[in-house]
N, C-alpha and C positions, 0 to 999 in steps of 0.2 A: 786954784782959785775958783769957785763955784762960778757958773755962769748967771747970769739975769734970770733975774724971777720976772716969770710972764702967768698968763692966766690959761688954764687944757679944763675943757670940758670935760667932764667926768660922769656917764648913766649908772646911774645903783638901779638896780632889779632884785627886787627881794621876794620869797618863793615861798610858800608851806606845803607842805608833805599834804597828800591826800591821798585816798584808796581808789584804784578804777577796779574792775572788774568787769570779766568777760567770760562767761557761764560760770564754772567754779574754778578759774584762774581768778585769784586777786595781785594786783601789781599796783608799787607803792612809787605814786607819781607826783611831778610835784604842779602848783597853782599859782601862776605870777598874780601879786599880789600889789605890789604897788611898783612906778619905773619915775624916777627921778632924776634930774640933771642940773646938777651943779658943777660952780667953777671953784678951782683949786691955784691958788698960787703956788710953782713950782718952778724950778730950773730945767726940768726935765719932763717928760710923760710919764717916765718910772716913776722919781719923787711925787709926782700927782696921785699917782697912782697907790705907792709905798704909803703916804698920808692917808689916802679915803680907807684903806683896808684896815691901818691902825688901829683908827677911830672907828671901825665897826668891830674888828673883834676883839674891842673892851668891851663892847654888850655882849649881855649873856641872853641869849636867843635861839630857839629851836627852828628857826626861819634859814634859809640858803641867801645867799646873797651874790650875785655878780656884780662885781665892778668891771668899768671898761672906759678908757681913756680913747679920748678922740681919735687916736692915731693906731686904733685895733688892740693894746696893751690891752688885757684882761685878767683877771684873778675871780676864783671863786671861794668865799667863804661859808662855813656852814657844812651841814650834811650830819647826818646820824652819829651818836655819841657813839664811839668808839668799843668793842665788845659785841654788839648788834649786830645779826648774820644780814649783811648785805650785798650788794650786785651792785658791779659801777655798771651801768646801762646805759651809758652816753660818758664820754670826758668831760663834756660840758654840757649844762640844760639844754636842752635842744625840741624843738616842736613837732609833739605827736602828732602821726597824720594818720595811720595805720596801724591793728596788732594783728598777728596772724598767730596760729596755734598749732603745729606739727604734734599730731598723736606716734607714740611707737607701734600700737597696732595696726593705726592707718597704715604708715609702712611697711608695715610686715606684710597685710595684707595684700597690697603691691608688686612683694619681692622686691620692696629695695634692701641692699645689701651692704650700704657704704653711706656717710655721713654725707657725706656731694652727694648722693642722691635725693635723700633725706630732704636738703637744703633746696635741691632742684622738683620740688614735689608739685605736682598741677596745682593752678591757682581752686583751682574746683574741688583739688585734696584737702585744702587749707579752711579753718576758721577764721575767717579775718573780719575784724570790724573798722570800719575806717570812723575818726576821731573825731569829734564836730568841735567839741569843747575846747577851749583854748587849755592845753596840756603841756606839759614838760618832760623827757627824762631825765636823770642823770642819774644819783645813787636810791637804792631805794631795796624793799624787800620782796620777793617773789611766791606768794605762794599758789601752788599746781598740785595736781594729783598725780601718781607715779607715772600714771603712762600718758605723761606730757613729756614731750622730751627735749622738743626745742620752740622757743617764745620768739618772733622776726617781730622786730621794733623799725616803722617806715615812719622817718624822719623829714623835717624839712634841711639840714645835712645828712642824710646818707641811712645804710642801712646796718642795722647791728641783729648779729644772731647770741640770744642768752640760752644757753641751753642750762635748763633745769633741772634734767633727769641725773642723780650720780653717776660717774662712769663705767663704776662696775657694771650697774644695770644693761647699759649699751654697747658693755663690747665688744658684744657677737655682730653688734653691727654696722661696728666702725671700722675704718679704713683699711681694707690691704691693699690695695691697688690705684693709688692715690698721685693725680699730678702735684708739684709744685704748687701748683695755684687752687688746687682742690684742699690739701693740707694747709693752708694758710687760713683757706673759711673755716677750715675744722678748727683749728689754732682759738679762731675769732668768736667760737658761739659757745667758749665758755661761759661769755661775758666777765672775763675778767682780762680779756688780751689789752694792746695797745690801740689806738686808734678808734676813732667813729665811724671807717666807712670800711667795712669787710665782706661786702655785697658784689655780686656779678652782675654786672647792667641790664 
């Protein structure tokens, strides 16, 4: 027997694709666009939730959308039609704070020799621009020049490494002597692992 129907708050966030860039890195981010809150009669937070996602993906729309039910339930709809080369770069939109830019000659330069080092490079190594604009990741497309090799995306949840460069290119100078916990960041900066937070504190 279905339970009582009562009334769950429910926030839409709805997103469009934009371009940032940072010298001749282009990275395809997204721009919260409108944030709404409405209420749903449901039995449940799921059904509140299973209803508002419905009734948005019957529109036909190039816009991302998050829903999220009062009780932290979330779904996200939207993202790039299908076929399109892209990068999941967050699981979920999440708030650009920071981009940083690992060249492979910078490293070489260096002697580093291993992807954890790469990863561990002086902040002084680094191109970083920090984000003023209200920004998003999640999916999106990357384009860098060859000897870019890894993209550090600094989040208001956590840190993600996309590396860009194909792996052939890199690897004379990935891992042979690798901890556990070193191989799990290498794992992470494909940009297509599991997880948003594959950073060392």
């Amino acid at each position: 027997m279905p339970g009582r129907r009562r009334k769950f708050k429910v926030k839409v966030r709805r997103y469009e694709f934009t371009t940032l860039r940072i010298g001749n890195v282009e990275l395809e981010v997204l721009q919260r666009v409108s944030e709404d809150e409405i209420e749903e009669l449901a039995s449940t937070p799921l059904d509140a939730l299973i209803s508002e996602v419905e009734r948005l993906s019957s529109r036909e729309s190039e816009h991302v959308f998050e829903v999220e039910v009062s009780d932290g339930t979330r779904h996200i709809i939207g993202g790039m039609p299908s076929g399109e080369e892209r990068l999941m770069l967050f699981p979920r939109p999440a708030r650009l704070r920071a981009v940083s830019i690992v060249k492979i000659s910078d490293a070489i330069e260096k002697g580093m020799s291993s992807s954890a080092a790469l990863i561990r490079l002086p902040a002084e190594s680094l191109k970083t621009r920090k984000i003023r604009k209200e920004l998003y990741v999640y999916e999106g497309r990357v384009i860098a020049p060859d000897d870019v090799y890894l993209i550090i995306l600094d989040t208001d949840q956590g840190r993600r490494y996309v590396r860009v460069t194909p792996k052939p290119i890199v690897e004379s100078l990935v891992q042979h002597v690798l901890t556990p916990r070193e191989q799990e960041e290498v794992s992470h900066a494909d940009g297509r692992g599991e997880g948003g937070d594959s950073s060392p504190s």
